[in-house]
C-alpha positions in Angstrom: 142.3 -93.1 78.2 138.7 -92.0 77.5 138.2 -95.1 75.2 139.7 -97.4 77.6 137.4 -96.4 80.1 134.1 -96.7 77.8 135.7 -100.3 76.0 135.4 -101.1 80.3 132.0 -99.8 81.1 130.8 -101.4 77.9 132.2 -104.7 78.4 130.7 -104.8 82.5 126.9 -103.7 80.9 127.3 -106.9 78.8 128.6 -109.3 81.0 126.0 -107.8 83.8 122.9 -108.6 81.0 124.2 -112.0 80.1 124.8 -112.7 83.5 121.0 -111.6 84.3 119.5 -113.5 81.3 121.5 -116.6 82.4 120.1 -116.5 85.6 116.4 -115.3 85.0 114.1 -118.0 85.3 112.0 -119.1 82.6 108.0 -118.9 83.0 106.7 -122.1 84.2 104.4 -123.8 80.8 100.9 -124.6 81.4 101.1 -127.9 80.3 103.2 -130.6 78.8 103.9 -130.2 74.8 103.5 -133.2 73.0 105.2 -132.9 69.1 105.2 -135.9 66.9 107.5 -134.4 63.8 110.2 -135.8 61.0 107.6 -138.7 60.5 106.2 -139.1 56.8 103.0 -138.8 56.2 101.8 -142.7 55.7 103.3 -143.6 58.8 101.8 -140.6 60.9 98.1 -141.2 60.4 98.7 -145.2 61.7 100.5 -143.5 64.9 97.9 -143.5 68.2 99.6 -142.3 71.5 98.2 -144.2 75.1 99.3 -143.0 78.6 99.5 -145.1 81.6 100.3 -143.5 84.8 103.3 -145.1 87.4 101.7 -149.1 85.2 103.5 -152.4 86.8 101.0 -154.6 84.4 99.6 -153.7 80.9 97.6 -155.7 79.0 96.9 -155.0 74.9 93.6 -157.1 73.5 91.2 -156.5 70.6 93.1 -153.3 69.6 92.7 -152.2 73.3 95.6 -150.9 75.5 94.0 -152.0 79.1 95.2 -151.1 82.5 95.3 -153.7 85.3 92.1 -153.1 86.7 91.0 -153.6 83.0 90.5 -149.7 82.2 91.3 -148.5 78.6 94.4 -146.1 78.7 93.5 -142.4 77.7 94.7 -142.0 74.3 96.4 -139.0 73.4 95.3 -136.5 70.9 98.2 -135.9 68.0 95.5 -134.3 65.6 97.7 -130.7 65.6 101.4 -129.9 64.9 102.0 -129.0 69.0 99.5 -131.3 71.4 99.0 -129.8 74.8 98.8 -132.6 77.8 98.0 -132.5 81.6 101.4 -131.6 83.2 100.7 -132.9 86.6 102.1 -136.3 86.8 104.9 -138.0 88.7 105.5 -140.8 86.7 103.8 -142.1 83.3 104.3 -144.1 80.4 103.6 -143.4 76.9 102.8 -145.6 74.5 103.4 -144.8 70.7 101.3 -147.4 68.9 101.6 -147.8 64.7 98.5 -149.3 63.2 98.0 -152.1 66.3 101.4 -154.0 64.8 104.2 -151.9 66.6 104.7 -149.9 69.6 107.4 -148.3 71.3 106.8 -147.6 75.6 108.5 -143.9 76.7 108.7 -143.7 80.9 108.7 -140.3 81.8 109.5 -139.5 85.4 109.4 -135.9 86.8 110.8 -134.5 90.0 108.3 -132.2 90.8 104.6 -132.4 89.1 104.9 -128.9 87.9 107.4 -128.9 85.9 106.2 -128.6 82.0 108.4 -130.9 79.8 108.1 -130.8 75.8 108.3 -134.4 74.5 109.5 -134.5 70.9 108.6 -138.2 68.9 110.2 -139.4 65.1 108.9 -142.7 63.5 110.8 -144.1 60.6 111.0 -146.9 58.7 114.1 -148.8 58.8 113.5 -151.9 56.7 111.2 -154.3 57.7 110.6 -152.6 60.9 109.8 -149.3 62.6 112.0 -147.1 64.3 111.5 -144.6 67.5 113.4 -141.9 68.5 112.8 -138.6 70.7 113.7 -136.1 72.9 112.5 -135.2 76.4 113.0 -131.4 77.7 112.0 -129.0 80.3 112.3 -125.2 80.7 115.8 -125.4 81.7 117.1 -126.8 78.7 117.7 -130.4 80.1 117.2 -132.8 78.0 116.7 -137.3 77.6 117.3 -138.3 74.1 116.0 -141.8 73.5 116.1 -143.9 70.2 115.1 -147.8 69.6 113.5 -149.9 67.5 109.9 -150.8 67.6 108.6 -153.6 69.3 106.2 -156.2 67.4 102.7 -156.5 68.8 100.5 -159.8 69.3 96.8 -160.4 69.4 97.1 -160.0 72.8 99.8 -159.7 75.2 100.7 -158.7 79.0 103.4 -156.0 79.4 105.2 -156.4 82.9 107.7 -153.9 84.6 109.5 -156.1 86.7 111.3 -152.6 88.2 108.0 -151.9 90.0 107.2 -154.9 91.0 107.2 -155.2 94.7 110.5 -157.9 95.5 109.8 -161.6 96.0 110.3 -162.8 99.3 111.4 -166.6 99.4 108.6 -168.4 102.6 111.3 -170.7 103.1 114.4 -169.0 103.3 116.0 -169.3 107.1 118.2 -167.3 109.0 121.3 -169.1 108.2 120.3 -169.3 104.6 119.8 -165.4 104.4 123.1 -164.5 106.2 124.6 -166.6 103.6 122.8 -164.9 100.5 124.6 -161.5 101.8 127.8 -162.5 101.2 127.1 -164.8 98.4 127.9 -163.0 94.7 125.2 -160.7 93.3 122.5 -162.6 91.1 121.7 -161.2 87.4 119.2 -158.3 87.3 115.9 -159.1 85.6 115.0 -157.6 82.2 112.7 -154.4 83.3 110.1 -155.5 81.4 108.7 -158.7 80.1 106.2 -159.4 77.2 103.9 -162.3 77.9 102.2 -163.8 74.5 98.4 -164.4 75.5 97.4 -164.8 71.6 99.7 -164.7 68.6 
């Protein structure tokens, strides 16, 4: 009866602790980890990370990422094994850019600004192209896995989210014409993002 009892009071303590270390919340990070690993050598000292924060228009020239008001984008230091960023965004895009002839664009979007999130980036080769791959995660374990091939880059070239674009409104369109657009069947969603050529 004795060992029942102790196999019981044994069993609580442990479910109480797990419970507890389930529940406890993590310390909040200082900053946002930035880890570029599993990516051979060769490849890794042609890799430069940009940032762009909440960009609708990007423009690459002269082996220059520019903003839309014509502004350089920060580039991102990769120099160590773990890279420490500014945590205090809402929204921003990174850009992983190999040797000025591939790139691969990563949105990020947070629901508060302090939250730190660790961003985990893999370049390989996969025949005659690059391939990107990565993980997003915060404190709490939740995680965005993303994996794609990388994208060929011109002399010079406009990158437009179309997502965050305000909408086109048509001048001409009249009241009869709109009330017959509501019930009319839903148009095809544009790509997110286009890639205007300025110089091959």
């Amino acid at each position: 009866m004795r060992t029942t009892w102790l196999i019981l009071i044994v069993m609580m303590l442990a479910g109480g602790g797990m419970y507890y270390f389930a529940t406890k919340k993590k310390p909040i990070a200082p900053h946002d980890t930035i880890i570029l690993q599993g990516t051979p050598d060769s490849i890794r000292s042609k890799i430069r990370l940009f940032v762009a924060y909440n960009p609708t228009e990007i423009t690459y020239k002269d082996s220059t990422w520019y903003e839309r008001d014509s502004i350089p984008l920060k580039q991102v230091s990769l120099d160590s094994a773990t890279n420490a960023f500014d945590k205090h965004y809402q929204s921003a895009t990174f850009y992983l850019d190999y040797d000025h002839a591939w790139f691969y664009d990563i949105e990020v979007n947070k629901p508060k600004q302090d939250l730190a999130y660790t961003l985990r980036f893999a370049i390989s080769k996969v025949n005659d192209t690059l391939h990107a791959s990565g993980i997003i995660d915060d404190l709490q374990n939740d995680q965005l896995r993303l994996s794609g091939p990388m994208m060929k880059m011109y002399q010079a070239f406009l990158l437009t989210y179309n997502n965050k674009l305000p909408p086109a409104v048509d001048s001409t369109a009249t009241a009869d014409s709109t009330a017959d657009s509501a019930t009319a069947a839903p148009s095809a969603t544009p790509a997110s993002k286009t890639i205007t050529v300025i110089r091959n």
